[in-house]
C-alpha positions in Angstrom: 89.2 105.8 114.5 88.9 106.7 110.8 89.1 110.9 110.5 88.4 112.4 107.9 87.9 116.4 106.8 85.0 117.3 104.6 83.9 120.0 102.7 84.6 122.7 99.8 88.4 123.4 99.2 89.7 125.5 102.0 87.0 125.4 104.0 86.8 121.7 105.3 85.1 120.3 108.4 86.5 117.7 110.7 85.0 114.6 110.6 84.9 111.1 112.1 83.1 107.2 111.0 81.6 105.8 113.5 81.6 101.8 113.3 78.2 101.5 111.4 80.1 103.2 109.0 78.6 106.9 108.9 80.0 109.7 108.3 79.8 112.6 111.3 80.5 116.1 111.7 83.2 116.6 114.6 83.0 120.7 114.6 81.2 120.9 117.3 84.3 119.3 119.4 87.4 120.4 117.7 88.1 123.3 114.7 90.3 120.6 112.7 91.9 117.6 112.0 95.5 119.4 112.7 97.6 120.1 115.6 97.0 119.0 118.7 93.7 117.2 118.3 96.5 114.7 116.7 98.7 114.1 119.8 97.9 111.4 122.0 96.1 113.6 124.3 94.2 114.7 121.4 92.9 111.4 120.1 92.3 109.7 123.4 89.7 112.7 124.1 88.0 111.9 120.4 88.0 108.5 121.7 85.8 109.3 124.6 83.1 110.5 122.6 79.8 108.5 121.9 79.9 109.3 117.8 76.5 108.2 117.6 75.9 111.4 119.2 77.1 113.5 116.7 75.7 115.4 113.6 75.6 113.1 110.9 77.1 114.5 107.8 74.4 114.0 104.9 74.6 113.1 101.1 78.2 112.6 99.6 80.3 115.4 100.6 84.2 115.9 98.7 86.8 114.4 101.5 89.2 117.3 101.8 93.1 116.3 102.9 92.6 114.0 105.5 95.1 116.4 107.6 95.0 120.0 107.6 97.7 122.4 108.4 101.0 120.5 106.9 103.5 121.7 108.5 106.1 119.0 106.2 105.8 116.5 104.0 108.3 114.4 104.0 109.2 111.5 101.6 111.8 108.9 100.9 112.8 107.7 98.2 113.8 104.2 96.5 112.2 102.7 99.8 111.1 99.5 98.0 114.0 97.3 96.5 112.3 96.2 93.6 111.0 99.7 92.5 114.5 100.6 92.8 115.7 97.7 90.5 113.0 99.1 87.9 114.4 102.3 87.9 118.0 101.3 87.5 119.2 102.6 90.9 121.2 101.3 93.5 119.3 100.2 97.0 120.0 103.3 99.4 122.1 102.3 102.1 120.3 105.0 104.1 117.2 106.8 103.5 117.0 109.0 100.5 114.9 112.3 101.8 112.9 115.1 100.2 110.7 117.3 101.1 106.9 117.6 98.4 105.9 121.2 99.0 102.5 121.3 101.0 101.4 123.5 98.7 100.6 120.0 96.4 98.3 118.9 98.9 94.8 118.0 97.8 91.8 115.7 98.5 91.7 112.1 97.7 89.5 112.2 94.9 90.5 115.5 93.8 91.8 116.6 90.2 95.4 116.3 89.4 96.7 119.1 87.3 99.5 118.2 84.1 101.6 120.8 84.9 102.9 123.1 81.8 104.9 121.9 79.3 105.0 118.6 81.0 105.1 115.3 79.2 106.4 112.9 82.2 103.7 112.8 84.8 103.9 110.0 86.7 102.0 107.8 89.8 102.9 106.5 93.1 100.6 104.7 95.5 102.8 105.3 99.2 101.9 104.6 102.8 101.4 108.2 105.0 102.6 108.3 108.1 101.2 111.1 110.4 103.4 112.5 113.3 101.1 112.8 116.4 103.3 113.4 119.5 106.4 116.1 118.8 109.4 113.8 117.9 113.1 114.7 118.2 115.6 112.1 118.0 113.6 109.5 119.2 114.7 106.0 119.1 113.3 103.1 116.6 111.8 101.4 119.5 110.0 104.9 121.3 109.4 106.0 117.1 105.8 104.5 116.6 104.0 106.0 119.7 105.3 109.2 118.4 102.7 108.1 115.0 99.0 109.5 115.0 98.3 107.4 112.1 98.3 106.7 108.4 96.7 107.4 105.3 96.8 107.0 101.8 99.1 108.7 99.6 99.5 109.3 95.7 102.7 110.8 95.4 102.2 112.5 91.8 106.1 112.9 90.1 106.8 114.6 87.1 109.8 112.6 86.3 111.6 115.2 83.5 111.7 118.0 86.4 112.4 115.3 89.4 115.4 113.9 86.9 116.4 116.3 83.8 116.2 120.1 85.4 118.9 119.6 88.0 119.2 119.9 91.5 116.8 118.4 94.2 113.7 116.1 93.5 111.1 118.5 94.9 111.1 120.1 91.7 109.3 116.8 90.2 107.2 116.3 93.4 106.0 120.0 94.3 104.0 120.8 91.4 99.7 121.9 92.2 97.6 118.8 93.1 100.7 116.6 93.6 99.8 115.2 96.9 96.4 113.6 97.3 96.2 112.7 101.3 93.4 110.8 103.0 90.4 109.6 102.4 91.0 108.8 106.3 93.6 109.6 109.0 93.4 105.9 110.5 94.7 106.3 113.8 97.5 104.1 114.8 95.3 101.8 117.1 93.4 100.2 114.2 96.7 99.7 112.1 98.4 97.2 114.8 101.1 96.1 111.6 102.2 99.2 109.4 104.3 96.9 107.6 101.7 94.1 106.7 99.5 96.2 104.3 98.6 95.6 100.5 99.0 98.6 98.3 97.6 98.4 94.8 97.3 101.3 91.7 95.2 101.3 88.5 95.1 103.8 85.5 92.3 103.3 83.6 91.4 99.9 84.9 95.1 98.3 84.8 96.8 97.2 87.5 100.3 99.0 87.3 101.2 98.3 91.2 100.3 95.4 93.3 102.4 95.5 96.1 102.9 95.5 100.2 104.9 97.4 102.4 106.4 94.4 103.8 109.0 94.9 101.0 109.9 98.2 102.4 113.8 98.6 103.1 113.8 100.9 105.9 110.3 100.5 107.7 108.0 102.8 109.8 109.9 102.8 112.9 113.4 103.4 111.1 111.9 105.7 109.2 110.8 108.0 111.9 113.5 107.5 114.0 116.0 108.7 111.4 113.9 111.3 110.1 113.7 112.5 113.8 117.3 112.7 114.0 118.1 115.2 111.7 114.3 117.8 112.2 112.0 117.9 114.6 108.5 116.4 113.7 105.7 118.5 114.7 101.9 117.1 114.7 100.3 116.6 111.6 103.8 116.3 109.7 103.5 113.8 106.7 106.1 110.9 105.8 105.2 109.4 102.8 107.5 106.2 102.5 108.0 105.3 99.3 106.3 102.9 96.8 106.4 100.0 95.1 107.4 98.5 91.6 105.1 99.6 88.5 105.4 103.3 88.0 104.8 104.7 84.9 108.8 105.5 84.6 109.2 101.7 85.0 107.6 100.7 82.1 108.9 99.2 79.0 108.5 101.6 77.2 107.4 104.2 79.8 103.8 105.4 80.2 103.3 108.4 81.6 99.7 110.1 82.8 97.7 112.0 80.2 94.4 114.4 80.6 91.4 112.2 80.7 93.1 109.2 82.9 91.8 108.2 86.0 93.8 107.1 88.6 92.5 104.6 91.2 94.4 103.8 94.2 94.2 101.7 97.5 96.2 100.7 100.7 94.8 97.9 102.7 92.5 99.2 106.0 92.8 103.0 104.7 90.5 103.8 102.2 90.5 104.0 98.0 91.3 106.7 96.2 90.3 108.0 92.9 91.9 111.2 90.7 91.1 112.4 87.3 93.9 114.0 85.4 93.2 117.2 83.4 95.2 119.5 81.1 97.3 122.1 82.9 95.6 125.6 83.6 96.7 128.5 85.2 
């Protein structure tokens, strides 16, 4: 199933495609795309339904988060070997973890705010992964049925905060419209390989990343698994897994994001998105 949440900010419906490809309204059957409609319970009772049956959502509505009610975002860092080599860091020997505040959460093809004073802002096309079933220390091999699903994610970084104002990387990652989500929750059944999925990004037209997460150095499974280890993962929690080489930070010299850009991204299976940057207001 491709899920989807619809709808002015704040105030979002839930939503599924059906396989013609139409968009319909699921609030008649649950209040969200959050919680425990995400478990496997959850999404084996969507799966019953006849969408054809349901409201169809007319004209072009804005796709909200593709999750509501964050609970975490969680993210890791230098996940792809060669985006490490572009940033002039070592390969992690074990998962480098942050937290992005959910705060940053937004829409896929919603604004993304310059934040004050900043003058580094940079992209990141990453594959979400969406907890479905609560996981505590699960193991690699139990890790995946623990997985609702995944989505696209733009992991917005404002690299003189993530790297110049000390202490932890949430700084650069935390910052208002710093985490488009969605369009689609894809649920786990209709992504049979998470690691076999082409992952591009485009600022104004140019191709900056062209990549696939088979490069990934720790993959899904791992990822959950150790992530699971150390909290507990609660439905509708967000790993976002790193990204590949051709950030703005990476180029020579670096380019960073500017008001008037547009940012176009993609992951194979799970939906495109597109961002305009504007100027920073309060």
């Amino acid at each position: 199933m491709k899920l989807f949440r619809y709808g002015e900010p704040g105030r979002e419906k839930p939503g599924v495609l059906d396989a013609q490809g139409t968009l319909r309204d699921l609030s008649g059957v649950v209040d969200d795309i959050a919680g425990d409609v995400l478990t496997n319970a959850g999404l084996a009772k969507l799966r019953a339904l006849d969408a054809t049956t349901l409201p169809v959502v007319a004209g072009s509505p804005r796709y909200g988060a593709a999750v509501g009610r964050v609970g975490k975002m969680i993210c890791v860092g230098l996940n792809y070997s060669d985006h490490a080599a572009e940033t002039n860091a070592k390969v992690p020997e074990l998962p480098i973890i942050f937290m992005k505040a959910t705060t940053a959460i937004v829409g896929a093809n919603d604004e993304v705010m310059i934040p004050r004073d900043s003058v580094k802002t940079d992209w990141e096309v990453e594959l979400g992964v969406v907890i479905g079933d609560i996981a505590r220390d699960v193991t690699r091999e139990q890790a995946l049925d623990h997985v609702a699903g995944y989505l696209v994610v733009n992991d917005i970084s404002e690299r003189e905060f993530q790297l110049e104002h000390s202490g932890q990387w949430v700084k650069g990652k935390s910052c208002d419209t710093f985490g488009p989500i969605g369009p689609y929750l894809v649920t786990r059944d209709e992504v049979p390989d998470p690691q076999n999925l082409s992952m591009w990004l485009e600022v104004n037209g140019h191709r900056f990343q062209n990549g696939s997460t088979r490069t990934m150095v720790f993959d899904v499974a791992y990822l959950v698994s150790h992530i699971s280890r150390y909290m507990t993962l609660m439905p509708g929690d967000v790993i976002s897994t790193g990204t590949p080489p051709g950030v703005g930070l990476g180029q020579k010299p670096p380019v960073y994001l500017k008001p008037g850009d547009v940012m176009e991204l993609e992951i194979e299976g799970l939906g495109k998105q597109r961002q305009r940057v504007i100027a920073h207001r309060r």
